[in-house]
C-alpha positions in Angstrom: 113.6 100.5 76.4 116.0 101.1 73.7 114.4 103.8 71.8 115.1 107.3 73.1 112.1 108.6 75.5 110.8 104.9 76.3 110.9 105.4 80.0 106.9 105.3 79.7 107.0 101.8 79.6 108.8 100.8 83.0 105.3 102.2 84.3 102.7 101.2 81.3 103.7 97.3 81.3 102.2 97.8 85.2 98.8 97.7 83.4 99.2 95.5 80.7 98.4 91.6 80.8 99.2 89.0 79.1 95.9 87.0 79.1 93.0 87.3 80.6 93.6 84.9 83.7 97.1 86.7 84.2 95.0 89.7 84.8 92.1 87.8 87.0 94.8 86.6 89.3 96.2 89.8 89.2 93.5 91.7 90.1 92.8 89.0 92.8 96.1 89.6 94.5 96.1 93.4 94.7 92.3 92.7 96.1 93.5 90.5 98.7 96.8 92.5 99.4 95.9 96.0 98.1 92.9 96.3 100.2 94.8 95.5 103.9 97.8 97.8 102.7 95.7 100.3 101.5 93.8 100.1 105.3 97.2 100.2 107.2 98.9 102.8 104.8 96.2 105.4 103.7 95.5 105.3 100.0 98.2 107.9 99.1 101.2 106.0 100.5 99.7 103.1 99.2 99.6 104.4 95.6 103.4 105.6 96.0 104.7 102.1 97.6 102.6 100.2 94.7 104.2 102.5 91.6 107.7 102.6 93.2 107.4 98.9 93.6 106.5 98.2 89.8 108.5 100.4 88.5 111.1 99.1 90.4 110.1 95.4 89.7 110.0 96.6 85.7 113.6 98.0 85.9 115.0 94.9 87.6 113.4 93.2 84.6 114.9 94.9 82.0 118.3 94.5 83.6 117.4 90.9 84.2 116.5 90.7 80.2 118.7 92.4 78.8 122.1 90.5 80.6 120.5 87.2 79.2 119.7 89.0 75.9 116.1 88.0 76.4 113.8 90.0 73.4 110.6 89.2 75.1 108.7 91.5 77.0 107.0 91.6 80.5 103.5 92.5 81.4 101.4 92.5 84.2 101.6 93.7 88.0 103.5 91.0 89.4 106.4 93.2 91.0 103.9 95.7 92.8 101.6 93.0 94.0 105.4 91.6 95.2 106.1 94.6 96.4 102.9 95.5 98.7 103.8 91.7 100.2 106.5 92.9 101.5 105.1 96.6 102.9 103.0 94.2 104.3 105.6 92.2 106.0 107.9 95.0 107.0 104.7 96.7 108.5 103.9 93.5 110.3 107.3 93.2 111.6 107.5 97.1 112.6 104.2 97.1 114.2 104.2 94.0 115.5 100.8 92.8 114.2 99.4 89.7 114.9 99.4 87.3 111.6 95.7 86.7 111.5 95.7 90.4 110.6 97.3 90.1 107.9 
């Protein structure tokens, strides 16, 4: 993000992969996780909570990279699939939801 206008990419590295196993296990995990959040959240909410939580996984990257100076760049879903984990979590906690649903 050091080029003017580059605020594109804190979204589009959401849907780029590395390889193609990081994208096989990342399309496993939102399966898993995406498809029980989507059920307890609606698909709209679910769609806000898994953007806000990649972009926000994206930004804490760049900050992360760029205090240790790091040139390379990150890919892949990780931080939303991290992120519906823990909707998933707080929505367990808040109502109180058995853990063999989830």
């Amino acid at each position: 993000l050091q080029a003017p206008a580059s605020g594109h990419r804190l979204v589009a590295c959401l849907f780029l992969h590395t390889s193609w196993s990081h994208l096989a296990v990342n399309v496993y995990c939102l399966w898993f996780l995406g498809r029980l959040a989507e059920r307890l959240m609606g698909p709209g909410r679910f769609l806000f909570a898994f953007l806000m939580a990649g972009i926000g996984g994206s930004f804490a990257s760049l900050l992360w990279k760029r205090r240790r100076r790091d040139p390379a760049g990150s890919a892949g879903a990780s931080g939303s699939i991290l992120g519906m984990l823990g909707v998933l979590l707080v929505l367990r906690t808040r109502q109180h939801l058995p853990c063999d649903e989830l």
